[in-house]
C-alpha positions as CSV (number, residue, x, y, z in Angstrom):
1,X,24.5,34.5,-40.1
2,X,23.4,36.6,-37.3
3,X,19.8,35.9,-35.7
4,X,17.4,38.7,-35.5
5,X,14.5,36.8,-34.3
6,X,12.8,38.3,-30.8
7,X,9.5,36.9,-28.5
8,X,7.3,39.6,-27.9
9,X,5.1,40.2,-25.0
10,X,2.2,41.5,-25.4
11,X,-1.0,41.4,-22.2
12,X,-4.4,41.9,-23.3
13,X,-7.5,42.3,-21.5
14,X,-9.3,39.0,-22.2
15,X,-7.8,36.1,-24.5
16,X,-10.5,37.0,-27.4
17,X,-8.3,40.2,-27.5
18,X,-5.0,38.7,-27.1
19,X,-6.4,35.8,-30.6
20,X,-7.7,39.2,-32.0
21,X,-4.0,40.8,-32.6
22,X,-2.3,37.4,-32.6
23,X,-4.4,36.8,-36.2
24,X,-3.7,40.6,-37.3
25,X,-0.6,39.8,-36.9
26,X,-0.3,36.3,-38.4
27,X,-2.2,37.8,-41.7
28,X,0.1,40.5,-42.1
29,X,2.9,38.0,-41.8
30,X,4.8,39.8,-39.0
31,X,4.9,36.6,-36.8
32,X,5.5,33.6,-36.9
33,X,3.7,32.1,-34.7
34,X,1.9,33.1,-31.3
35,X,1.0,32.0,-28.2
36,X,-1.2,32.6,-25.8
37,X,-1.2,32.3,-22.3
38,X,-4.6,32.9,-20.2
39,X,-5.4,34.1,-16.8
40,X,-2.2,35.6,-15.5
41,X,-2.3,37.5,-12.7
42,X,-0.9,41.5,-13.3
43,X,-0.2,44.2,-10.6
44,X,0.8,47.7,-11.4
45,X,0.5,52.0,-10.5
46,X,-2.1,53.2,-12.7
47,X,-3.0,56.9,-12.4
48,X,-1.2,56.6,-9.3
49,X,-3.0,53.7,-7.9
50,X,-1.8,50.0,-7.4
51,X,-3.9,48.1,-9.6
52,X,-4.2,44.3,-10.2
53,X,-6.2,42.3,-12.8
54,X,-6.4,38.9,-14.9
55,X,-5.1,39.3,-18.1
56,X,-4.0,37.1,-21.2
57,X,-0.1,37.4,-22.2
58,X,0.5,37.0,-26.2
59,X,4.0,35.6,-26.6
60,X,4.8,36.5,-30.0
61,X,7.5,34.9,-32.6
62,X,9.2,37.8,-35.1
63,X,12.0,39.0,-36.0
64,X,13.5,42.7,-35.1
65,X,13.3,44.1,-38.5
66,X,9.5,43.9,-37.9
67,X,9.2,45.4,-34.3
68,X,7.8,48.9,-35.7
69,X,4.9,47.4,-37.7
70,X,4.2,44.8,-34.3
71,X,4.1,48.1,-32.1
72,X,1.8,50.1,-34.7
73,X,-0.5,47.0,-35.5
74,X,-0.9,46.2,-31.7
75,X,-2.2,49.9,-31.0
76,X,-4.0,50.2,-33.4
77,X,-6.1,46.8,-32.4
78,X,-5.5,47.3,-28.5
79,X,-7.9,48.1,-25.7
80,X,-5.7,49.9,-23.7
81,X,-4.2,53.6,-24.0
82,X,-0.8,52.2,-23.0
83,X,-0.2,48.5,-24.2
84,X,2.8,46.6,-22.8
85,X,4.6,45.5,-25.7
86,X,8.4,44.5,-24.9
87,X,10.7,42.6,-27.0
88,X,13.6,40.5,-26.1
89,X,16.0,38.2,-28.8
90,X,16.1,34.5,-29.3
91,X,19.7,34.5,-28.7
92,X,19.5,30.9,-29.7
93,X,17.3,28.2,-31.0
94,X,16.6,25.5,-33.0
95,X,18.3,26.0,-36.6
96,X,15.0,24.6,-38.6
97,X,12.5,26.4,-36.5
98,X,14.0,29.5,-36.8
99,X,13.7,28.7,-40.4
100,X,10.5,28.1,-40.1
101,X,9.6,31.8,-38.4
102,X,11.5,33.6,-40.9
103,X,9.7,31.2,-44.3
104,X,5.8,32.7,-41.9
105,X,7.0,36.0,-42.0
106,X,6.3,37.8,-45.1
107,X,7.1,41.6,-46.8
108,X,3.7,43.3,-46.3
109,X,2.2,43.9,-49.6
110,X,2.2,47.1,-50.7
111,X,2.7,48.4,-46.7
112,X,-1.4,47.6,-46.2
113,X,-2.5,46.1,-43.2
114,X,-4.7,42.7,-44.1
115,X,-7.8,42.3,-41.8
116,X,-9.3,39.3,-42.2
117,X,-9.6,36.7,-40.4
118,X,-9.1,33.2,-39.6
């Protein structure tokens, strides 16, 4: 059986923002589970300009077959006008937690977007 699970990183602006997507997209059960890690220092050209800031990085636990609806739900939610949002695979892992992603991760019914929260 061929794994199609991926971590997804995702920075935010603040860590409220980064919990704000993570429990969009634990609702809509297109992760698994998520982590996130707090006052990380980012430099980048913005408009043309080096920029650096504190941000929060999301580490996200999904499978590929979900990626499009991640990318949609995080721009929707997201502060910024272009969210980094890269994927990599788990090329390996623990047999019974990768299990356990796939049994959190849930069709969406009927393709709507559940907002509550936790």
């Amino acid at each position: 059986m061929k794994n199609s699970k991926i971590v997804i990183f995702i920075t935010a602006k603040t860590s409220k923002e980064a919990g704000k997507i993570a429990q969009y997209l634990l609702n809509n059960s297109l992760a698994g589970c998520c982590n996130i890690i707090s006052g990380i220092k980012s430099y980048f050209f913005w408009d043309g300009k080096l920029a650096k800031t504190r941000e929060s990085l999301l580490l996200v636990k999904s499978d590929a077959s979900l990626l499009g609806k991640v990318i949609k739900l995080v721009k929707k939610y997201h502060s910024y006008k272009v969210p980094e949002i890269i994927a990599l695979p788990i090329l390996a892992g623990d047999r019974q937690y990768l299990n356990w992603l796939t049994n959190n991760m849930r069709k969406l019914e009927k393709g709507k977007l559940c907002e509550k929260k936790f």
